[in-house]
N, C-alpha and C positions, 0 to 999 in steps of 0.2 A: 607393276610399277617397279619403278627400277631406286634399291636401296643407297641411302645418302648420306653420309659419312664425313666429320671431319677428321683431315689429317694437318697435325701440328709443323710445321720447319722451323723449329728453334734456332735455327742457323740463320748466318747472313747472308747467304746469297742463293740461288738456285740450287737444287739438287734434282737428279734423275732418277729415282728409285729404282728398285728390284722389284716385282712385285709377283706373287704369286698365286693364283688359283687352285682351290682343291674343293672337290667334288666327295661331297659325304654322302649321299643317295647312294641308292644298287641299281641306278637305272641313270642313261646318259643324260645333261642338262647342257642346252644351248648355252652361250655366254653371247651377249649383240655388243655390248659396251663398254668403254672407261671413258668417264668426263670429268674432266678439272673444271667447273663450273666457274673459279675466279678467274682462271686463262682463259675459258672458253677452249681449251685443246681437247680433243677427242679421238678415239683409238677405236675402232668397230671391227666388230669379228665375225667372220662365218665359222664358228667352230662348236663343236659338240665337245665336251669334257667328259669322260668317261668315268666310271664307278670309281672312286678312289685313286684317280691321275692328280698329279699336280702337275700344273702347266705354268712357267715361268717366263715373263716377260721384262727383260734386262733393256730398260731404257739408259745406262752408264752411257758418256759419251763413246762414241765410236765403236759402241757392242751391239746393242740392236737387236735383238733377239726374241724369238716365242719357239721356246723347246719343252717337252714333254717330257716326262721320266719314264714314261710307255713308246710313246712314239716318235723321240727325237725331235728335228727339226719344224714345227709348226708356222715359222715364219707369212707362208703363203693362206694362212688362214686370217691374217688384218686385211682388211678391206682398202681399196683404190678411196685415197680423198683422206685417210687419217691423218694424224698429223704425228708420225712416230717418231720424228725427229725433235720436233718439237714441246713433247709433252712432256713437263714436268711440276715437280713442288715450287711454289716459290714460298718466300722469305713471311712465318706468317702462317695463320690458319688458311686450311685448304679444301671445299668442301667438293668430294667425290663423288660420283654418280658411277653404280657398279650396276649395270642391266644384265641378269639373267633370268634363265627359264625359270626358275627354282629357288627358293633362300639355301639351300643346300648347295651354295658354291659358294667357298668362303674366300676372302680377299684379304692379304697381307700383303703388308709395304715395310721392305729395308731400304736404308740410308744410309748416306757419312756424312753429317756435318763438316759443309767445311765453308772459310771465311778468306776474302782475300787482305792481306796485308802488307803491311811495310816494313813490320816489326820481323827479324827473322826467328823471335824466341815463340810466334803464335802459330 
């Protein structure tokens, strides 16, 4: 079963997170998913996480990215139909769906709060 998680956006408007995977086990662990269950957006992966890799997935606009700190570029391991352009926090509790092989792949999420305004002092 795939673990379920709220993530908070105290902010006003959409944000894209950072997010990152690491593998505590001594032995490789599949990773199948990310689901923002309030968007319905979805990110599915063929990828194996190795002993202690953090594998980082930079949804910022216009970055886009699944890079390794073992093995660099992992981009080609999300699957055809995700929605990587499109996944993110919105404004509001968020509740995540993190699928892998193992509880030993942990998942964090960075952010920037940001808001849009009229005011140029915010």
């Amino acid at each position: 079963a795939a673990a379920v998680s709220t993530v908070i956006n105290d902010g006003a408007a959409n944000t894209y997170p950072v997010i990152t995977f690491r593998n505590t086990s001594t032995t490789p662990q599949r990773l199948y998913q990310l689901l923002n269950t309030r968007t319905g957006d979805g990110i599915w992966f063929n990828l194996s996480v190795l002993p202690d890799e953090r594998v980082t997935l930079d949804l910022r606009n216009n970055q886009k990215t699944l890079t390794s700190d073992y093995r660099g570029n992992l981009l080609g391991a999300v699957m055809p139909g995700s929605n990587l352009t499109t996944w993110k926090l919105t404004p509001g509790t968020n509740t995540i769906s993190v699928f892998a092989a193992s509880e030993s792949v942990e998942t964090s999420f960075v952010w920037r709060n940001r808001a849009w305004s009229s005011d140029p002092r915010l």
